[in-house]
Structure formats: structure tokens, C-alpha cells
VOPAGU-2260 file (C-alpha; in pm, 1 decimal, decimal comma):
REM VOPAGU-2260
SITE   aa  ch    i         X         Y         Z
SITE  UNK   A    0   27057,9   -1298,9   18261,5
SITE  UNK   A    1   27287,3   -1218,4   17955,8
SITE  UNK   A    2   27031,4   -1342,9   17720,5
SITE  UNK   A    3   26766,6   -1099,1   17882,7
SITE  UNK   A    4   26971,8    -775,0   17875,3
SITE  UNK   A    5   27093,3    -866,2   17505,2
SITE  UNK   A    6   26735,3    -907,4   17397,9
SITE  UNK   A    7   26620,5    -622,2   17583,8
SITE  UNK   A    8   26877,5    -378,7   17426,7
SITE  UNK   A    9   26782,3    -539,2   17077,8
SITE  UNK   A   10   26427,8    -480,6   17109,8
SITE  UNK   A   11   26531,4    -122,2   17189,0
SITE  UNK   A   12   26715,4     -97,6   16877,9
SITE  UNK   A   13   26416,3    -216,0   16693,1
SITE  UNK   A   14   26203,5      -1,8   16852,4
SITE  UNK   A   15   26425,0     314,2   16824,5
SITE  UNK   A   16   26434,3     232,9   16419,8
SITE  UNK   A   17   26087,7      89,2   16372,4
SITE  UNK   A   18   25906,4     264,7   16058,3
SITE  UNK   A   19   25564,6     300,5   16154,9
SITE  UNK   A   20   25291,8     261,1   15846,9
SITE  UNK   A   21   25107,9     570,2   15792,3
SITE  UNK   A   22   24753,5     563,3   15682,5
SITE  UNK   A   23   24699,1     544,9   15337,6
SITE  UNK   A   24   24525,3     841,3   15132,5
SITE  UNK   A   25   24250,5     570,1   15025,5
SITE  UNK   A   26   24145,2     536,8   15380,8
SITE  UNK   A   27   24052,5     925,5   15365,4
SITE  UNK   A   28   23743,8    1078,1   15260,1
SITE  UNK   A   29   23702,1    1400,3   15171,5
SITE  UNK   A   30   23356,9    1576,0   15129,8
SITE  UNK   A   31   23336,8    1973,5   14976,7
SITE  UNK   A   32   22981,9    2139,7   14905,6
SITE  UNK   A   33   22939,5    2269,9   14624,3
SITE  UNK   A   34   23014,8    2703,5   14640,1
SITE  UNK   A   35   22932,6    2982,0   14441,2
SITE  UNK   A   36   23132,5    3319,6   14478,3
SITE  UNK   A   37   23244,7    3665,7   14305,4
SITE  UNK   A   38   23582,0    3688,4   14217,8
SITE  UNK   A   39   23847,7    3834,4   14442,3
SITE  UNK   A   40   23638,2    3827,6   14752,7
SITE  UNK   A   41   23705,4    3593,9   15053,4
SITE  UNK   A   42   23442,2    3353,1   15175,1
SITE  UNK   A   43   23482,9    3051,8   15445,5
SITE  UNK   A   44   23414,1    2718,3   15299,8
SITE  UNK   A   45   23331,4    2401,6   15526,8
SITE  UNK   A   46   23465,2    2072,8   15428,0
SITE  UNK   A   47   23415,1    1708,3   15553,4
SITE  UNK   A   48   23698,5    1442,8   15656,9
SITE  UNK   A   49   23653,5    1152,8   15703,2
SITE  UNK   A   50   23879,3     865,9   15818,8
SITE  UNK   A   51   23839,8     484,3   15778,1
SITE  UNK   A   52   24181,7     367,4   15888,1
SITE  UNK   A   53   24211,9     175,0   16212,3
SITE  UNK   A   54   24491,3     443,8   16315,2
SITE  UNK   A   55   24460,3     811,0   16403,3
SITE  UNK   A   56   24536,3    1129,1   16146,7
SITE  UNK   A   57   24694,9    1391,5   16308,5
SITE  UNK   A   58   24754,7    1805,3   16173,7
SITE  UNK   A   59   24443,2    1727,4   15939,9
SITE  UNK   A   60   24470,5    2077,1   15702,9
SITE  UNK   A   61   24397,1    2239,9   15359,6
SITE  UNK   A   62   24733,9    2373,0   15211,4
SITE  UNK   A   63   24629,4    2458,9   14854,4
SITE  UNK   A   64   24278,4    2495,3   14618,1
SITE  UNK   A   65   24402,9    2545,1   14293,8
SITE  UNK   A   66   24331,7    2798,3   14117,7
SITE  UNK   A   67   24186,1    2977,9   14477,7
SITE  UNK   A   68   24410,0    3089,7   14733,8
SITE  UNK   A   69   24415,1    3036,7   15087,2
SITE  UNK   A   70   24401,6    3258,7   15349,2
SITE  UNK   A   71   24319,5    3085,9   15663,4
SITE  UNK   A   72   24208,8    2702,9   15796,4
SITE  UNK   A   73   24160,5    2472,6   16027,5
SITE  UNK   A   74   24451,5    2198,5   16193,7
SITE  UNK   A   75   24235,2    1886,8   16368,9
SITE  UNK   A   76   24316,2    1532,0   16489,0
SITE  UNK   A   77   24060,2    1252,3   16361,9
SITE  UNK   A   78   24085,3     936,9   16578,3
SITE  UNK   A   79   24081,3     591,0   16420,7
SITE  UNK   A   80   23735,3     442,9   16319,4
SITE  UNK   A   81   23553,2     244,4   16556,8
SITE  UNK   A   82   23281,8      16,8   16594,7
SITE  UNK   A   83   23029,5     247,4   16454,1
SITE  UNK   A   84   23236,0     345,6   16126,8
SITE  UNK   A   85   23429,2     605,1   16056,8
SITE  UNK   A   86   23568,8     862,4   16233,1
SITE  UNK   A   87   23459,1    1243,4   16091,0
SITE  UNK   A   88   23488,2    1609,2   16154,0
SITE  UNK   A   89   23410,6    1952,3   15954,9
SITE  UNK   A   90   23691,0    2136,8   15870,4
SITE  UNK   A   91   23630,0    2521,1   15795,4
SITE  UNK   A   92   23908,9    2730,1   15561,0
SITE  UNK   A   93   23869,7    3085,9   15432,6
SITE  UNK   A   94   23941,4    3141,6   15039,1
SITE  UNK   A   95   23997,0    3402,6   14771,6
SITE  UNK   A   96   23872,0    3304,8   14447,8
SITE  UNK   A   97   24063,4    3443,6   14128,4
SITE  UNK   A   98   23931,8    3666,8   13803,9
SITE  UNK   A   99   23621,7    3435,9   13744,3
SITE  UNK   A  100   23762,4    3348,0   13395,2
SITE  UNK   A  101   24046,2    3139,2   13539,6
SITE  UNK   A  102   23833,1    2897,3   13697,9
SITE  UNK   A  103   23679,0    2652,8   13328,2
SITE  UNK   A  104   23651,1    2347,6   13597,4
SITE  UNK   A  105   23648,1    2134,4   13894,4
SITE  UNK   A  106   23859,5    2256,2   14087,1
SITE  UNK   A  107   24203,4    2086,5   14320,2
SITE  UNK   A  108   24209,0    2105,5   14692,7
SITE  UNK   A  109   24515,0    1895,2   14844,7
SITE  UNK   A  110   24484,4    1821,7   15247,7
SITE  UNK   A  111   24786,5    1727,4   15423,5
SITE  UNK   A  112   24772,2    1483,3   15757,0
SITE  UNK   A  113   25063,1    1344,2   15968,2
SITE  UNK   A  114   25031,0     965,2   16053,3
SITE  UNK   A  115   25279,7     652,5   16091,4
SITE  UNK   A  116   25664,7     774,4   16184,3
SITE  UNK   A  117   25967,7     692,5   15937,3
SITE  UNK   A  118   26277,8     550,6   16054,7
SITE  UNK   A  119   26406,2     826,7   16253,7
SITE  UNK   A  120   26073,6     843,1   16469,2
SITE  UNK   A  121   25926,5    1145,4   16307,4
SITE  UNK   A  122   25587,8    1187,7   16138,6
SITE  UNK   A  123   25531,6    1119,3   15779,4
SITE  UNK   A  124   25377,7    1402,3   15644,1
SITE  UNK   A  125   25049,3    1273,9   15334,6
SITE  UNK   A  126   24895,0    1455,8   15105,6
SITE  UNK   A  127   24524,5    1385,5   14943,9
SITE  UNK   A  128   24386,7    1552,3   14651,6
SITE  UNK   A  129   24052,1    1586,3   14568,7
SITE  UNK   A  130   23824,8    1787,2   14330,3
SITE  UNK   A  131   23595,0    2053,1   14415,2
SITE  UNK   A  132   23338,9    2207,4   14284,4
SITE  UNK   A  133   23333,0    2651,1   14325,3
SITE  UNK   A  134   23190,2    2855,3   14078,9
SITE  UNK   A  135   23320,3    3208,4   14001,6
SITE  UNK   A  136   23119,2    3466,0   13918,8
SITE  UNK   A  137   23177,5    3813,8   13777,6
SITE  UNK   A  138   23138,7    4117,2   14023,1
SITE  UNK   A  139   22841,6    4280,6   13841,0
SITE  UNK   A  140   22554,6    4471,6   13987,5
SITE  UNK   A  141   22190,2    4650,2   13900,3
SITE  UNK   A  142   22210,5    4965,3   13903,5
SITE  UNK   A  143   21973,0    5280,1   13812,7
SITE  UNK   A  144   21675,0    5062,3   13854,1
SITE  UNK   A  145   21305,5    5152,9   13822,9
SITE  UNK   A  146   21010,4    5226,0   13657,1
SITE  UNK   A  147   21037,2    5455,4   13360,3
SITE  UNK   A  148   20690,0    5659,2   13173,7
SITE  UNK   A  149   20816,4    5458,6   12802,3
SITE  UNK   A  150   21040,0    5295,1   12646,3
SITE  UNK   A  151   21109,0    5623,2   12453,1
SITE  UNK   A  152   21214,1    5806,8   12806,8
SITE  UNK   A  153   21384,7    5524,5   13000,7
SITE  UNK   A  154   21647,5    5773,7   13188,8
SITE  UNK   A  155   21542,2    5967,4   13455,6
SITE  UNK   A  156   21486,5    5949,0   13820,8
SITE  UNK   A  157   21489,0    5569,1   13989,0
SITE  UNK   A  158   21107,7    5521,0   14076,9
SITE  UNK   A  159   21078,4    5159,3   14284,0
SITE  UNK   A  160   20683,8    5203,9   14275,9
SITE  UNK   A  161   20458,9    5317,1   14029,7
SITE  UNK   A  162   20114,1    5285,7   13972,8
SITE  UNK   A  163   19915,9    5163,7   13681,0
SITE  UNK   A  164   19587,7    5146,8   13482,2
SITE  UNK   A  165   19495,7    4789,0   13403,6
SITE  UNK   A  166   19556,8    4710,2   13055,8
SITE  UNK   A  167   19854,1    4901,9   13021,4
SITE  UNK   A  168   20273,4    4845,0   12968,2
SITE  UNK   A  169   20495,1    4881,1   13294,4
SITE  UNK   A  170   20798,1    5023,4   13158,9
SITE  UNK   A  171   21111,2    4895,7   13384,5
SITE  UNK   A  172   21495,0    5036,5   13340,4
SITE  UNK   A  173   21799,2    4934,5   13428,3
SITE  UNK   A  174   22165,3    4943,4   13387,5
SITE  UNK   A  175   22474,9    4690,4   13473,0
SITE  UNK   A  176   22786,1    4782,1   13590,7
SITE  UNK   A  177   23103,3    4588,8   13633,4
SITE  UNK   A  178   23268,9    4609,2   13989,8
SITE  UNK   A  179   23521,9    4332,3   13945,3
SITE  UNK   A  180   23847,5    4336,0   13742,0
SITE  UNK   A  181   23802,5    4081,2   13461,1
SITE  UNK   A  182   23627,1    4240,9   13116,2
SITE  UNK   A  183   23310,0    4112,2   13117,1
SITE  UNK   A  184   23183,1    3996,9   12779,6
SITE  UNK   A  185   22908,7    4074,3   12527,8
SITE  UNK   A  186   22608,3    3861,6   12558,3
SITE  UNK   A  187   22729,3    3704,8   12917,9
SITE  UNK   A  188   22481,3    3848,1   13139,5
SITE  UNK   A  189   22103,9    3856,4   13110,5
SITE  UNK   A  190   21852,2    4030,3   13270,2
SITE  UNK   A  191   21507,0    3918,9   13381,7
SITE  UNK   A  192   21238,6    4117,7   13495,8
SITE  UNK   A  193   20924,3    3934,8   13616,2
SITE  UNK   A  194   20572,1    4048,5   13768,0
SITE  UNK   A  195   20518,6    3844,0   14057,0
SITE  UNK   A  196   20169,4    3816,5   14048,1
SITE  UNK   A  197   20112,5    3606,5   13742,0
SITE  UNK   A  198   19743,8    3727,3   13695,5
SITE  UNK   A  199   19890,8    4091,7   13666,8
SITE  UNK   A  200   20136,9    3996,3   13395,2
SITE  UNK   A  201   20447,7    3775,5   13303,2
SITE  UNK   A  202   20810,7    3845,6   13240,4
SITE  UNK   A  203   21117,1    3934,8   12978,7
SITE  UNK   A  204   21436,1    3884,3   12913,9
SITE  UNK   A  205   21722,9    4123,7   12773,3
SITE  UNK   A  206   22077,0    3987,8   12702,2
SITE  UNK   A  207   22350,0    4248,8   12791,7
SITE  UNK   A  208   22552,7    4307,3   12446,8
SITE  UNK   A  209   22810,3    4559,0   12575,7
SITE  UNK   A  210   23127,5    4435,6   12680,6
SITE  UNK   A  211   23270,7    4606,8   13033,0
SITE  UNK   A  212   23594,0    4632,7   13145,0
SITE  UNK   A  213   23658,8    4682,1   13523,3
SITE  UNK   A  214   23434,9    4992,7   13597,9
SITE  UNK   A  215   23264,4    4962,6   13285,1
SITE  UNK   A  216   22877,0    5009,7   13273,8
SITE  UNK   A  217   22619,4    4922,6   13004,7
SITE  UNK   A  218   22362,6    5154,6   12833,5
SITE  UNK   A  219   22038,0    5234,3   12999,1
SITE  UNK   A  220   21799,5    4999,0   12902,9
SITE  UNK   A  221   21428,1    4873,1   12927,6
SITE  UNK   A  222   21218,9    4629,7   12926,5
SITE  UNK   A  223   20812,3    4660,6   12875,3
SITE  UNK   A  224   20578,6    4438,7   13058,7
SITE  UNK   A  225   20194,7    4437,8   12967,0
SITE  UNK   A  226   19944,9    4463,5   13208,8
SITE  UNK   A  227   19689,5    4216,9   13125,6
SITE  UNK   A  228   19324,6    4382,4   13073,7
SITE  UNK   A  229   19134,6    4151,5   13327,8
SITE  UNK   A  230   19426,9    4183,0   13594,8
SITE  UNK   A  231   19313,1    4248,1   13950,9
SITE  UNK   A  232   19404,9    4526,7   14152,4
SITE  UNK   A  233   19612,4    4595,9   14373,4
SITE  UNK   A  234   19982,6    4565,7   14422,0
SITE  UNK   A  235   20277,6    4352,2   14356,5
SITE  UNK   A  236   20629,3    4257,9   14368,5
SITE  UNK   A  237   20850,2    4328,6   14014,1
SITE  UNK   A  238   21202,0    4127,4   14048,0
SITE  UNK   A  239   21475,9    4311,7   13831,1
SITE  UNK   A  240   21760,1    3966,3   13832,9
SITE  UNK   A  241   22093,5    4021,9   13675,0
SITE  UNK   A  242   22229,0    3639,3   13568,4
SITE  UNK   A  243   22548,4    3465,6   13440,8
SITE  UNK   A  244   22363,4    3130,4   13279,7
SITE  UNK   A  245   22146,9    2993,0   13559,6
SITE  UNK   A  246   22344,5    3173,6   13824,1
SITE  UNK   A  247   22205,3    3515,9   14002,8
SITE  UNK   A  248   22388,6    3766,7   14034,2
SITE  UNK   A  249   22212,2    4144,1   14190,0
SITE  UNK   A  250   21833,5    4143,1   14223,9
SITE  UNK   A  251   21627,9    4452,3   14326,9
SITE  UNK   A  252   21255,4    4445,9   14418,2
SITE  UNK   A  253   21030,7    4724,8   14267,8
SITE  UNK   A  254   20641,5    4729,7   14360,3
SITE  UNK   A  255   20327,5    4809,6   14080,0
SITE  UNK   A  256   20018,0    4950,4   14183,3
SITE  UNK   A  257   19742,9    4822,8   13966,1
SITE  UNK   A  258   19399,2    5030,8   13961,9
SITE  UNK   A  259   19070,0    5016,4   13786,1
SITE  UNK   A  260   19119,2    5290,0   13570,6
């Protein structure tokens, strides 16, 4: 009987002190879609865990995305894997992005989980860091857009339709103004305006060479699209896109009226 009670009160001693081994980061996956946003707005982003261990995660959370910063998340449990693989769930965390000039990369985003217990029988606390992939984008928009009677008299008012003989030059104008904080560049944004209707006409392009500080807007300018001579009539869409490299920005929608003449 003395034999039991000793082993039973060693057992408890083991027990009371027994370090528990938490899941290793290499068991965890982490999956992030790719995002695109303006800088200094919020957005939610959605974000994939996944765990391979044989043991449970608990407090699953996003605690930093360097450079962006976090204003909100998620806190989940993911149970061990089982039979049929891994164990999984979508995690959902609301961000601010930065001035889009501080973002040149991938970006950081640690998790934290609690799993396994350390020798005092509280949870170990692990951290996982992988990269991510948001793009920042300036806050620029269209603005003053429309059809103009030349290229000679491109301000006036903002006409969104305007009818045409075939065989003659549609005469689009535009400005771009800066709504964000960051100075945008010279020759960062492009515009493209394209006839939709590719038996009506084609498209141009017009590089933005002013540089504009927060606020700051660029001259009025224009872009002339021919009408081709054996163009049908009728109407059709004219996109106006304002784009950092390959990535849109503003678009506005005008319509041209083609007639016989």
C-alpha cells in the first residue's frame, strides 16, 4: 500500500511539472491572397491556416503585417489533423496600408498560436512568419473628364456623350488629381483612353509628367482618337483608365455617337 501512494504522489509530481511539446511552426501553413489597395485606407483581408500537427492550435491570430497596421482580427482554435489531412480555417483581419512608397516588397505577417504548456502548466505562446503579397497604390483619381470640340479647346464643360461624323477625331480630356498624402511622381501614372468598339476606332496613351503633392492636380489634358472612315454607326462605350504600371486606378465611361454624316 506504501508503494502505491508513493507512486501515486510521484506521478503527480510529474504530472504537475510535465512540459508539454508545442506544435512546431513547420507544422503550420499559412495561405494570404494576393491584395491590392490605396494607401491609408482600411480593407479586410482573408487568410488561410492550416495545421498538420497531430495536436490542436489554440488563440490562432494575426499580431503584426509589416509595414501595414492592424486594426482588427480574428482569434480561432484549429483541431489536430485527422484522417483526411489537415485541419483548416479562414481567418479574416482588417488593415491599414501605409504611404504606398513604403511598401518596395513582399510583405511580413507574423501569426501567433498557443499550443503545448511549459513547466509551470501554462501555454507556450508561437509565433510564424510568413510573406505576403499587398500592393499599395497611390490615391489618385480622373477628374474633369469628357469630350472636348479640339485639342486646341480641351477646357470647358465635362460632356460624357458626344456625337460624331464618321471619319472624324473624338477629342477626350482629362485631368488627375492626387487625394492621398505621398507626392506622386512625374511619369508614374498613365492614362488610357480606348473606343470600345474596335471597328469605330482604337486607343492612346498619355504618361502624366507633373509631379503632385497631396492635393496636387495635373494640367488639363487630351487625347485625340480617329474615327475610322468606314466605321459603323451607332454608339459606343469610351473607357478613360488612370494606371500605376499594370495596375488601375479611376476609370470613367463616356459614350460616342457615330452618324453617317
Amino acid at each position: 500500500m506504501r508503494i502505491l501512494i508513493y507512486l501515486l504522489i510521484i506521478s503527480a509530481i510529474i504530472i504537475s511539472g510535465c512540459v508539454v511539446k508545442p506544435v512546431s511552426p513547420e507544422d503550420i501553413s499559412v495561405s494570404v491572397k494576393p491584395v491590392i489597395m490605396k494607401e491609408y485606407r482600411d480593407q479586410d483581408i482573408s487568410f488561410t491556416v492550416l495545421n498538420n500537427a497531430t495536436e490542436p492550435i489554440d488563440s490562432v491570430k494575426v499580431i503584426s503585417l509589416d509595414p501595414f497596421t492592424v486594426l482588427s482580427g480574428g482569434n480561432v482554435n484549429i483541431p489536430a489533423k485527422t484522417k483526411e489531412g489537415a485541419s483548416s480555417v479562414t481567418l479574416n483581419a482588417k488593415i491599414q496600408a501605409p504611404g504606398f512608397k513604403m511598401v518596395t516588397g513582399p510583405s511580413t505577417m507574423t501569426l501567433s498560436y498557443a499550443s503545448g504548456k511549459d513547466d509551470k502548466g501554462n501555454p507556450v505562446i508561437i509565433t510564424k512568419t510568413v510573406p505576403a503579397q499587398i500592393t499599395v497604390l497611390p490615391d489618385a483619381k480622373l477628374q474633369l473628364v469628357g469630350f472636348a470640340k479640339s485639342i486646341e479647346e480641351l477646357r470647358g464643360a465635362e460632356v460624357s456623350t458626344w456625337t460624331l461624323e464618321k471619319g472624324k477625331n473624338a477629342t477626350i480630356t482629362f485631368s488627375v488629381r492626387n487625394d492621398g498624402k505621398t507626392t506622386i511622381d512625374k511619369d508614374t501614372l498613365k492614362v488610357v483612353v480606348e473606343i470600345d468598339n474596335k471597328q469605330i476606332g482604337g486607343s492612346d496613351t498619355l504618361i502624366i509628367d507633373e509631379a503632385m503633392a497631396m492635393s496636387g492636380t495635373s494640367f488639363t489634358e487630351g487625347l485625340v482618337l480617329p474615327v475610322k472612315k468606314d466605321a459603323p454607326n451607332g454608339e459606343t462605350p469610351v473607357y478613360v483608365k488612370l494606371f500605376m504600371g499594370d495596375n488601375l486606378l479611376d476609370s470613367k465611361t463616356l459614350t460616342l455617337k457615330v452618324i453617317l454624316g
